[in-house]
Each structure stands twice: as C-alpha cells, then as structure tokens.
N, C-alpha and C positions, 0 to 999 in steps of 0.2 A: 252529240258528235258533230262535229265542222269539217269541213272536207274547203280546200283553200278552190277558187273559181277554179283558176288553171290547171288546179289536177281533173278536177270533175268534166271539163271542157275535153281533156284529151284523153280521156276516160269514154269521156262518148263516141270522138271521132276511131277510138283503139274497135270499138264497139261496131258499128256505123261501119267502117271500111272491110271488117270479117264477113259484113251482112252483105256487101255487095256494092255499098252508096260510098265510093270514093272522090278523091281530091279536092277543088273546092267547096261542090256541095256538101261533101263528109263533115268540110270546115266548120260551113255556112249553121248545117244543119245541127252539129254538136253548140256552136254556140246561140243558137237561140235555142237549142234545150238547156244550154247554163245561166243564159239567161233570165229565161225562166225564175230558175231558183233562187240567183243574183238576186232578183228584185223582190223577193219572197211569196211568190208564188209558185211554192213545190210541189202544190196537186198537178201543176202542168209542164211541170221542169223534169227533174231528178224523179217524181214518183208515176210520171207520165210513160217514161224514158221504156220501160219492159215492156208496158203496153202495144209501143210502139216500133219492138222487134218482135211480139207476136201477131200482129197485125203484116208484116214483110213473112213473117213464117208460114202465114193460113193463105195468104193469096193476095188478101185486102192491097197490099200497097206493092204494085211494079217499082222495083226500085229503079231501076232505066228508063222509066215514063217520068217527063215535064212537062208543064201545063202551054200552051201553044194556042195561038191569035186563033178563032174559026171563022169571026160575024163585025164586020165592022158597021157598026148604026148609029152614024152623027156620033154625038157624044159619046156614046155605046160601045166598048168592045166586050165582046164575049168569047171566052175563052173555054177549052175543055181540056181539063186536067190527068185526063187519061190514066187514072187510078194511080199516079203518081205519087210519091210523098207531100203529105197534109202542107209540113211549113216551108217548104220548098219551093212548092207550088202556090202558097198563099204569098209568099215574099215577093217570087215573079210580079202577082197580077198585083201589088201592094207597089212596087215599084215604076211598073206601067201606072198606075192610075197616076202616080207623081207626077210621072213624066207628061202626060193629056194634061194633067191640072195646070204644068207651067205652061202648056203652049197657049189650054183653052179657060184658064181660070179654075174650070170641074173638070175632073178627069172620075169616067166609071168606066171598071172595068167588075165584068159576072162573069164568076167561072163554073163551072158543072163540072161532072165526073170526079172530085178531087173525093180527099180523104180530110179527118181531122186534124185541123189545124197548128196544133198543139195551146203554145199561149196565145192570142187575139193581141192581146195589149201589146205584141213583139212589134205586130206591123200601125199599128196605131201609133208608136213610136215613131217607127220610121217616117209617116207623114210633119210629125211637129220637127225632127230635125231637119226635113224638108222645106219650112215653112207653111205647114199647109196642116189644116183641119184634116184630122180623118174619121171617118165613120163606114165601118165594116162590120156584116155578121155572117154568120153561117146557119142552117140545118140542121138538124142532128135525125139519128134513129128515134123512133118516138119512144120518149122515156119518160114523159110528165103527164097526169088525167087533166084532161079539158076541167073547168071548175065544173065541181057537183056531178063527175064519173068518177068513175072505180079504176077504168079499163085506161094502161096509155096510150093518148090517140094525137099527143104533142109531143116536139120537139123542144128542149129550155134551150135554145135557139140564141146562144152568146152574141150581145152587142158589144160595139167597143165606140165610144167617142172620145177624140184625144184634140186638146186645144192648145196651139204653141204658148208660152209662158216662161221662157228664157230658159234657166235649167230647172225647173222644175215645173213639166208641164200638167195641165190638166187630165188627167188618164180616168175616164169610165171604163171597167171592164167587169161586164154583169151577166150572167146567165138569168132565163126568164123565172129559173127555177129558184127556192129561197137558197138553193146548198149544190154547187156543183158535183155532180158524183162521182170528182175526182176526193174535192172534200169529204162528203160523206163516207168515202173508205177511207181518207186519211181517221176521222175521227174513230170509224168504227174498230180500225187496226190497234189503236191507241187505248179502247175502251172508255172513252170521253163524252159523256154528253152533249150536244151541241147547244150553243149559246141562247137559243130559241129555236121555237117550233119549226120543224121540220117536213113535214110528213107526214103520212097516216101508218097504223101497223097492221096488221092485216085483221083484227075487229075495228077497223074505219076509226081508230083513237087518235086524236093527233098527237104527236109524239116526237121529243128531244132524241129518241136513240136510234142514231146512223144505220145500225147494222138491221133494225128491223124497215128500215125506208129501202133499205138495200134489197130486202127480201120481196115488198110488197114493188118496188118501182111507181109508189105515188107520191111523189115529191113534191112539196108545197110550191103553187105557183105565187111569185113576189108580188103582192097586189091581190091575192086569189083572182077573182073574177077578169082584175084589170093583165094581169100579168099572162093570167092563159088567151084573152084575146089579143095580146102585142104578139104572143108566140105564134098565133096561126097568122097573124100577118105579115111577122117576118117571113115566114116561111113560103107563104104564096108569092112574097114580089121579089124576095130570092129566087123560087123557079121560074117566076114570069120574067124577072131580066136576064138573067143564066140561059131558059130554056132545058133548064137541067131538071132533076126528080124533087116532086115535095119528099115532109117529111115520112109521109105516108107508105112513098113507093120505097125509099127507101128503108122502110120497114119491113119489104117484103124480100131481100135480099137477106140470103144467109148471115151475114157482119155488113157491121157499119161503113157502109162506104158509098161513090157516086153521091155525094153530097152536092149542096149549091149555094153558094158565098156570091156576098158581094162587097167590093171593095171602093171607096169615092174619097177621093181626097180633093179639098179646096185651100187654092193657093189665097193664101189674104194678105201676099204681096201685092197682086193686078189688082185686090179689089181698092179702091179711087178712096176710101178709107182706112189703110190697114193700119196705119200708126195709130189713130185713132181707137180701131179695135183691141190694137193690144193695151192701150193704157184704159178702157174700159174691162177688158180683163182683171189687170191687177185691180183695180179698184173695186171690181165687182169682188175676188178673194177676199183683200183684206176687209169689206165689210163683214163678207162671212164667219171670218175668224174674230173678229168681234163680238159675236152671241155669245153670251153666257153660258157656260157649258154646266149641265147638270150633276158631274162628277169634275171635282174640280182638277179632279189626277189625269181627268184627260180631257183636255183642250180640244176645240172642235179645228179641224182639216178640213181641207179641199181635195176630191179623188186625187188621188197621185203623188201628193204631194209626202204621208207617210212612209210612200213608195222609195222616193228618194232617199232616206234616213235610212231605209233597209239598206236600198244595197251599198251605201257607205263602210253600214255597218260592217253589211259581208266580204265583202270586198277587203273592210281591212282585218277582220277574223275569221274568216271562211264563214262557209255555206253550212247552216242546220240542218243535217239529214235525219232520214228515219233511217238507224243504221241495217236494218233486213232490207229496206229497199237499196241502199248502197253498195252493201255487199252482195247482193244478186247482180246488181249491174259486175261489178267485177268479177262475179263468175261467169259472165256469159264470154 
C-alpha cells in the first residue's frame, strides 16, 4: 500500500493538533515524521508516528515545553529540553548549532532533558543544506548488553554524520546496535527473518528472528566488542557536554525520556579550503563506486546517496506503509 507524502503529512499534523501540539510546530513536526518515510526510513517516520502519541499520553513528552538556551561556554551552548517534543526540540538546537557554525566556523550545541528524536538523519540534513558538516547523536534507555553480558547496561546510542555533496549528500545514519528496534519490530510484525545476525534468543543462540531479540533486549552490538565501547562513549561525552543523565540514569526512570544529544555543525565555507574539500569529496565517492561490487545486481553506494532514489521514488508514487500501522494512525 502507498499513501502519496501530502496525505500522510496532513494526516499527522490532523493527528498532532487533537494531541495538543499546534500551528507551526504541528507543521514542523508532521513533516519531519513524513519525512521520515519520504526518504525510506519508516522504522522512524510513519511506524514511529503511535509511539510517539503514546509517549504525549503516559507523560513522557510536555507537549507545551521547547528546548531553551541554559549554559553559554565559548563554543558551547547547552540547552535543556524540558521533556518537550524529541524533533522539535532536536531541530531547535540543529538550527542553533547552524547558526554558531556560520559565525564561529563550529557551532555545538548539548541539550539534556529532551525526549527521542524521531529520525537523526532529519537534522543531519539540515546542516548539508546549510553548508556545513553535521555530526549529532543521542542516549537512549539502555537496551543493548556491554559485549560478553546478558544484562542491558548500553544504550545503541544513534550517530549521524552528513557531508554537503550537492544534491545528493553524504548521510551516515547508524545506531551502535546491528538492527534498530524500530526495525526489529518492523521485521518481527512481518514475520521475516533478518538479513543477518541479530541478537541472542534467550538460550544465548545468536539469532536472525526479530521477535525473539525483542523478547531477550540483547541486540548485537555493530563491531561486537568495538561497537559496545563507541556506545558507552557516546554516551558519557553526551552527558558530559549536556550535563544531562547517562544512559544509566535514564534507565531508572519509568519511560524513556530526559535524554542527552549533542548536535555540531561545521561550516566548510569559512574553512580557507572548502572548494578544495568539496571536489575531494566527489572524487573520494566516485572512487568508491568504482570497486567491484560482489553481486553485480547491486552496485556499491555511498551512505546517502540510495537515499536519494527513494524519495524520488516516493514522492512520485507515494509512501510504502505497513497498512495496520497506517490505519491506526487514522484511527486515532
């Protein structure tokens, strides 16, 4: 089933302004949920979307709270999100870091108290049509085992790197985990095995099926050993520039929320080489695409860049939904 952008856009905001979150933000906030799925990623678009009116229903998200300056240090601002809406509040301090990057070349801006972001790669965006490098991540509740535990004691703690490249830019958007657990219940809803290893089941087997990774909460970290130490280091110099909760504390909190992001954009207009950088860019891609690709039906990419061809795609034949999650949205 295809649902065309613009209905699903004003389907969120029809949604979104009954819940309380009206006028621009209603706007703001329905289209980076269709965006989202635009771009095809609908673990954090369209399948995100219920999650995040039960999250406004339990307490988790003040729909009236924005994220607001506290701590200004040099380059440093720090913000506190006051359990506001996730992209709301991520777009704010995404926009402020812009705006520091054109005055001061780097712009950081760490915010605390916020909530889940929805998609990361929304504001990683908005730095490359800014001119500017971005690099953002967040916290999460702990939902991934340190390498070689049972117990989760990490957060898969989503990076985002995004490098300008005309229209079609550079997008990393990774969690530390091998299968975001937005995925892992897309898969598990579906009955699909996942593409590779995922997980353990709850006799420590590692295991392709979603729905028992969903049970156990031990999610394969990407790298194993490498991937669970990026995760507790995102996470410490998240709450050390924020000042905000690791993923720890925010563990101990009923739901997911009071998280700590950080967002850095670098303008590579001011820097005294940027033309320079960008044609070492292209060059550095089209090498890439030049390796011989193993399967010859699929030609090797640069992040991002398949990204593109989706939302062409969608855009000009709607959006792929899971239709139970589409029609809930329309029931609510």
């Amino acid at each position: 089933m295809r649902v065309p952008y613009e209905t699903m856009q004003a389907e969120f905001r029809r949604v979104l302004e009954k819940y309380g979150i009206t006028g621009d933000d209603a706007a703001l906030s329905a289209r980076l949920f269709a965006d989202a799925s635009r771009d095809g990623i609908y673990t954090h678009g369209l399948n995100r979307f219920p999650k995040f009116i039960k999250s406004i229903e339990n307490g988790s998200v003040d729909v009236k709270a924005r994220a607001s300056v506290s701590q200004r240090l040099g380059m440093l601002e720090r913000w506190d999100g006051h359990r506001g809406p996730g992209n709301l509040n991520a777009y704010l301090c995404m926009r402020r870091a812009i705006e520091l990057a054109h005055e001061n070349t780097i712009g950081t801006v760490a915010l605390s108290n916020t909530n889940h972001w929805m998609r990361p790669g929304n504001y990683g965006l908005m730095a490359v049509e800014a001119g500017c490098i971005g690099i953002l991540w967040t916290n999460t509740v702990p939902n991934m085992p340190p390498w070689g535990g049972r117990e989760a004691r990490l957060g898969n703690n989503p990076i985002v790197f995004a490098v300008p490249n005309g229209d079609t830019p550079v997008l990393l958007d990774v969690a530390m985990s091998m299968f975001s657990y937005g995925k892992l219940e897309s898969y598990a809803r579906q009955g699909k095995e996942l593409p590779v290893d995922g997980g353990f089941d709850r006799d420590q087997h590692i295991t392709r099926n979603a729905a028992d990774i969903l049970e156990t909460h031990q999610c394969l970290p990407i790298g194993y050993w490498k991937g669970s130490g990026l995760s507790l280091m995102l996470d410490l110099v998240a709450s050390a520039l924020s000042g905000g909760r690791t993923a720890r504390q925010v563990g101990e909190l009923p739901t997911e929320t009071e998280l700590s992001q950080v967002f850095i954009a670098i303008d590579v207009n001011r820097l005294p080489d940027g033309e320079d950088f960008a044609r070492r860019v292209r060059d550095t891609l089209a090498d890439l695409e030049t390796s011989a690709p193993v399967d010859p039906a699929r030609p090797v990419y640069y992040p991002g860049k398949n990204m593109m061809r989706t939302r062409l795609d969608n855009l000009k034949n709607g959006i792929p939904v899971e239709e139970s999650v589409w029609e809930g949205v329309l029931r609510l």
